[in-house]
Structure formats: C-alpha cells, structure tokens
C-alpha positions in Angstrom: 82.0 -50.9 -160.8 83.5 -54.4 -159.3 79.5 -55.3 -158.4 78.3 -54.5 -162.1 81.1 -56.2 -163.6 81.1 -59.1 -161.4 77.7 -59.9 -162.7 78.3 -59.1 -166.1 81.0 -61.6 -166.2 79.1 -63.9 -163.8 76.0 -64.0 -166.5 77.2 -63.6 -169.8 80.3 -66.2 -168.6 77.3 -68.8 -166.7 75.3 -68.4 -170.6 78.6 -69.6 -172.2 79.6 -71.9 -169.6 76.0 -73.4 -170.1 76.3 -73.4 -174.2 79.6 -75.7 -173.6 78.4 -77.9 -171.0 75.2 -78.4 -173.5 77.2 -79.0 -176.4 80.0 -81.8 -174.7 77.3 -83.5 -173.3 75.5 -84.0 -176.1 78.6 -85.6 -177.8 79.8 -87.4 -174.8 76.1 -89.1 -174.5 75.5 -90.4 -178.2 79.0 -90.9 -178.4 80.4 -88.7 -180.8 83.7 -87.5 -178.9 86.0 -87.2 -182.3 83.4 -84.0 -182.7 84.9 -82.9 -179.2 87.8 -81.0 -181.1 86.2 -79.1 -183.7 83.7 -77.5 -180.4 86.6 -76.6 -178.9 88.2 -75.2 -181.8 84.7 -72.9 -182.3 84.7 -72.3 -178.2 88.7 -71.0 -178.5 87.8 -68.7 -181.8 84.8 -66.8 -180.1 87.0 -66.3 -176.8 89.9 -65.1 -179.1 87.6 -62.6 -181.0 86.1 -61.0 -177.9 88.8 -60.6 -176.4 90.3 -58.4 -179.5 86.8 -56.8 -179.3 87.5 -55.9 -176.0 90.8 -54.8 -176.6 90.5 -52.7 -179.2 87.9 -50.9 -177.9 89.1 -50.3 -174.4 93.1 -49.0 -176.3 91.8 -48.2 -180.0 89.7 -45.2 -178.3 93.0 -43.4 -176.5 94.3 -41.8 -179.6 90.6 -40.5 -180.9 90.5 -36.6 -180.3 87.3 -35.8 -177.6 84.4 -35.5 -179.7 85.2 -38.7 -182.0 86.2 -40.9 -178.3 82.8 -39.6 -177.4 81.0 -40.4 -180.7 82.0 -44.1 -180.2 81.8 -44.5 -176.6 78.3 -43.8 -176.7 77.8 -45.4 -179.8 79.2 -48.4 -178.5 77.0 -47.8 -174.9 73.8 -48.2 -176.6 75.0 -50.9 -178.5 75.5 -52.5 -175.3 72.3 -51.8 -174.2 70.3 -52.9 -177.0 72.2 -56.2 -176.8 71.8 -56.9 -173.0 68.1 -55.8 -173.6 67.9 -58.3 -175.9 69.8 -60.9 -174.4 67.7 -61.4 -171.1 64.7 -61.0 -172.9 65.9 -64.0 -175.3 67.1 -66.6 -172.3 63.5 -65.6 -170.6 61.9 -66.8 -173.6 63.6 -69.2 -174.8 62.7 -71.5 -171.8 63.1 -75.3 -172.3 63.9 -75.0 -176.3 67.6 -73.6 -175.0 69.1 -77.2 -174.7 66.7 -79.0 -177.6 67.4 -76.3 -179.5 71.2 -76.4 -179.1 71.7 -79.8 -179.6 69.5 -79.9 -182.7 71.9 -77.2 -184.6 74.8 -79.4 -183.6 73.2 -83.0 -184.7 72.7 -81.5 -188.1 76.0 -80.0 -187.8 77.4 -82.9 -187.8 76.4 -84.6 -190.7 77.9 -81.5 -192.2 81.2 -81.3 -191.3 84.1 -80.4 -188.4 83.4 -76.4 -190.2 80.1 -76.5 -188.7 79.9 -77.9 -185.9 83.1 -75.2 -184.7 80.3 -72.5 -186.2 77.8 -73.8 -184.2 79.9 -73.8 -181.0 81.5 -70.3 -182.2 77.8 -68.5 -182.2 76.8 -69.5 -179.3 79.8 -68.7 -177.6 81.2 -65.7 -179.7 77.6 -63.8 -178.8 77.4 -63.9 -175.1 81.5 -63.2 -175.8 80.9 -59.7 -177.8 78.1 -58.7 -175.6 80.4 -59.0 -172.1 83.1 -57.4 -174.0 80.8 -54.5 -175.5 79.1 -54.1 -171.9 82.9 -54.6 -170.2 84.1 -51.2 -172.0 80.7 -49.6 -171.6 80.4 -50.2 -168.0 84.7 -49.4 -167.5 84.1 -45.9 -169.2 81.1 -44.7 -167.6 82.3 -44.9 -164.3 85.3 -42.4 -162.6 86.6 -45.4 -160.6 90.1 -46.5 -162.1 92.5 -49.1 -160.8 92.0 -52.7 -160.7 88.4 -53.0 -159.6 87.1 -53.0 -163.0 89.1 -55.9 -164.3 89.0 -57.5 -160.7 85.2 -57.7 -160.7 85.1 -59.2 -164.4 87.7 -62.0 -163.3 85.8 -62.8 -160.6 82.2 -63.1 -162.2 83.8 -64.9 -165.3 85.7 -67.1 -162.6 82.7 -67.9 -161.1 80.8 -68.3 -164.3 83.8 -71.2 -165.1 83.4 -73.0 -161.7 79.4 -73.5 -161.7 79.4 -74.4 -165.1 82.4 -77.2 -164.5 79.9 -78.2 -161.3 76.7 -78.4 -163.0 78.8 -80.8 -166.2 80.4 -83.0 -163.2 77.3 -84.0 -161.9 78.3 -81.9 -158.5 76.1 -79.3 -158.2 72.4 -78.2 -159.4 71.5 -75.0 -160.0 67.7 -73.4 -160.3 68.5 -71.7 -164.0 65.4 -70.0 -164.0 65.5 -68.4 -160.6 69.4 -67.2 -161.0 68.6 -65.7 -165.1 65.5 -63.6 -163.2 67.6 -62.0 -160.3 70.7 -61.8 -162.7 68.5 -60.5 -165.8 66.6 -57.9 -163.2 70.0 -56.9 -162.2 71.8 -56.4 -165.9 68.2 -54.2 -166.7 69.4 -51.6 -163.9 73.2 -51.6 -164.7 72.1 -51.1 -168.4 69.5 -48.5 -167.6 72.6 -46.5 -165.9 74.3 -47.6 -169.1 72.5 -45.6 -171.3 72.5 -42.6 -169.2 75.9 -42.6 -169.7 75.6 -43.1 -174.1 73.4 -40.3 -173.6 75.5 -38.0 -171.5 78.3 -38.4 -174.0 76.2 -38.2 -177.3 75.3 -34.8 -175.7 79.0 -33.7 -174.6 79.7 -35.1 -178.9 77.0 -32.5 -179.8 74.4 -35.7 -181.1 71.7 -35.4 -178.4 71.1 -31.4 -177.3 70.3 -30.9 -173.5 74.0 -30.9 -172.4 74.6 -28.2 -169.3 70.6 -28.3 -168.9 70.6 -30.0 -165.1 67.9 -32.2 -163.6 70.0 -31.8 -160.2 73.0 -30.3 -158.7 74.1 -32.0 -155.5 77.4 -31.4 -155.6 77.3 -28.8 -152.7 75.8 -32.0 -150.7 77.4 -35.1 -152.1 81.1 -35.3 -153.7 81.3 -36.7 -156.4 85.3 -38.4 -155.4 83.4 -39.6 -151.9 83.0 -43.0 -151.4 79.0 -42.9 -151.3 79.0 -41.5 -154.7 81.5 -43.7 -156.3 79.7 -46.7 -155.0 76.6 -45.4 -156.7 77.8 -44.5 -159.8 79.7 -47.6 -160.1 76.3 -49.4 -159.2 73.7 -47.2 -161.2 75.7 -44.9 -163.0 74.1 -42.4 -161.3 76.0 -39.0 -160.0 75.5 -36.1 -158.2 74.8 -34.1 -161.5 72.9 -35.3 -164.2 71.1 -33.5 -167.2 67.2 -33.9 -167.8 67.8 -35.9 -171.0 70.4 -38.7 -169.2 67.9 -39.2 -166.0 65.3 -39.2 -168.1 66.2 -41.8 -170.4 67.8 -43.8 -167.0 63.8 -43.1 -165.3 62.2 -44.2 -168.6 64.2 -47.1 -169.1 63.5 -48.5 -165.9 60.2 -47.9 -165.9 59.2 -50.1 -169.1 62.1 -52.8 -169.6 61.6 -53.5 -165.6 57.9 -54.6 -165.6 58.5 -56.1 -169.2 60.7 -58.2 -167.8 59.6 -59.4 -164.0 55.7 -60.0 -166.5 57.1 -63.0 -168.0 59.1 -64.1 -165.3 56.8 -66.7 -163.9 55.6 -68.3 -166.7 56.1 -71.9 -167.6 58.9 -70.6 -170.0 61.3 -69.6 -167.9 61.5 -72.9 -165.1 63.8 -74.0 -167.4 67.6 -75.6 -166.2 69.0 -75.9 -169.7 72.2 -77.8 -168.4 70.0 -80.8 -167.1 68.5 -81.9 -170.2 71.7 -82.4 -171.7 73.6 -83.4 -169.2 73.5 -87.3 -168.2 72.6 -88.8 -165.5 75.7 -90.7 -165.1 78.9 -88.1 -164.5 80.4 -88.1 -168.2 83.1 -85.9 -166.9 84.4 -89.1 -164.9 83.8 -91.1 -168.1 86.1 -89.0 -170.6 
C-alpha cells in the first residue's frame, strides 16, 4: 500500500507539478507576471476541491450500511480505473503538444480575463487532483493494511512530485519525461488492474456482479492472509490468497490487453517528449522573480 500510493502521488503530483512549472514559465518569459495571481488562485481551487473529494469519500462512506458502502466503493474503483486508464494513455499521446498545447489555452486566456486564465490553471490541475484523490480512496479501501502507511506513502510520492517539479522550474535538474511517464504509466496499469479486482469483488459482495463465493483459489491453508508476504502483495497487486473467478479474471484480462496497449506506443516519436523544457527558459526564471 505505501509502494502503490507512493507512485500514485509521485505521478499524478509530477503531472501537476509539470502543468505549474509550464504555466509560470510561460508568464515569467513573455512577461506577463500580474497573470501570476490568478494561476495561483486556479492551482489553490483544484487542490482545495480534491482534497474535499478525497475527504468525503474516504469519511462520507462510514455511515453507509454494507451493501450501499459497497455500491460506491466499487463504483468509485472503476471510476478510478477508467480515469488512470485514460490518463496514461493521454500523457503517452499527447507527446510534445503537452507544453504548446498548455501554453496556447493560457495565451488566449489571457486576452480573456483573470476568470480564465484561474480555469485554465484549475483544469489542468483539478484533473490530475480528482484522479489521485479517486485512486487514493480506491487503493486505501482495497487493501487490509491500516495505519499510517497509506497516508505516509501518498505524502511521500506527492512530496517528491513537489521537489522534482521545483528542480526541473530552477534550472537544477533535468529529467527524461518520457522514460519516467513509461515505467510510472506501466506501473499505475498493474496497481489499477489490482484495482478493479477489487470494484469487482465488492460489486459481487453488493449483489451487482454474480460469481461471489465461486473461488478461482484457496490458499489460505498455505499463505495467511495477516502474514507479511501477503500483505505486501495485496498492498502491491491487490492480490490475496482467495479470489473469485470473476475478480482474477478481470485482474488477468486487464493486464493482458491495457499492458501491451500501452508498452506498443511507448517508443514512438510521441512520447520522447520533456514537456517542462519547452517552457521553461534557458536562463533560471526562478532566480529572476
């Protein structure tokens, strides 16, 4: 669990980090810094929003009866899914345009108004922010491990996130974008393939999906579930020592047509992109502010 959120934080935060650095470059360079304070304003509103998201799905859910905490938990899981799916599929694609395309939203912004260019900063930010918060609960719920590691891991990988993307705007470090998105996108497709065994193991225990009690394994006479080994795998790949046909299946299929999918494109021109350096200048604008 403190691995999986780690680099859910560490992604979806970098993504974020990234949309900033893009957008407060782009103003510091062509010298529009008065637009400094509405991005900021759009940058504090998406944080603010996902982290009611997040809280109102991780303490809304304790007062919901079994079946209905069910319903939405795995309601909520594929949700996540279908968004992380999307989401490394999207920065995979969207290759070099990321930065042009960014900065083109916020020139015409401009010339509309302070409301648009805090929109423009609050979509880019506010979606990697309700994707980490959806995949936060998803990945806090599906796994038996309580306690700090959870919230531990996200600090860290959002701390992290914070850190590189305050290095790559200074000038101080560079980072291969392209390279880091495959590994971290190949990772996110096998904690969200363990992800949606777990929106199907509790759409079947809310009476949606049928299947519940009919066992691919049983491996509980071998491996227990509270032993280390098997917490560290289920907080991992969500995977435990019993599991029903319908919630390996849908782990097994998952993997088997998101993975390739995604390590296909992986080389092309598309994705040796570093969004951060064509926005960034040359010059350290950080020292210049």
């Amino acid at each position: 669990m403190f691995v999986s959120n780690a680099l859910i934080g560490l992604r979806e935060g970098l993504e974020a980090a990234l949309v900033v650095v893009i957008l407060v470059a782009f103003l510091v360079k062509t010298d529009r810094r008065w637009a400094l304070r509405h991005v900021w304003t759009g940058v504090g509103a998406a944080v603010g929003l996902s982290v009611v998201v997040g809280a109102v799905l991780t303490f809304g859910t304790d007062g919901l009866d079994d079946h209905t905490a069910e319903l939405v938990t795995g309601v909520a899981s594929l949700l996540a899914v279908v968004l992380v799916t999307g989401m490394v599929f999207w920065m995979r694609s969207v290759g070099r345009r990321f930065a042009g395309e960014l900065t083109g939203k916020l020139d015409r912004a401009i010339d509309a108004g302070p409301l648009a260019i805090a929109t423009v900063a609050f979509l880019g930010v506010g979606r990697e922010g309700l994707e980490s918060a959806l995949f936060f609960y998803a990945t806090v719920q599906s796994a038996a491990e309580t306690g700090l590691a959870p919230a531990l891991g996200w600090v860290v990988g959002i701390g992290a996130a914070v850190a590189m993307g305050v290095a790559i705007y200074a000038g101080a470090v560079r980072i291969n974008l392209a390279r880091f998105f495959r590994w971290t996108g190949a990772g996110l497709v096998v904690v969200a393939a363990g992800i949606l065994a777990y929106a199907v193991h509790e759409l079947q225990e809310a009476g949606v999906l049928p299947g519940d009690g009919v066992y691919a394994f049983d491996l509980r006479s071998v491996v227990d579930p509270a032993s280390p080994l098997a917490m560290v795998v289920r907080g991992i790949f969500n995977l435990r020592p019993r599991m029903a046909v319908l919630e390996i299946g849908a782990w097994a299929a998952y993997l088997i047509v998101v993975m390739p999918l995604f390590l296909r494109g992986v080389g092309s021109p598309k994705t040796t992109t570093e969004p951060a350096r064509e926005a960034v200048p040359a010059s350290h604008p950080a020292r210049e502010a």
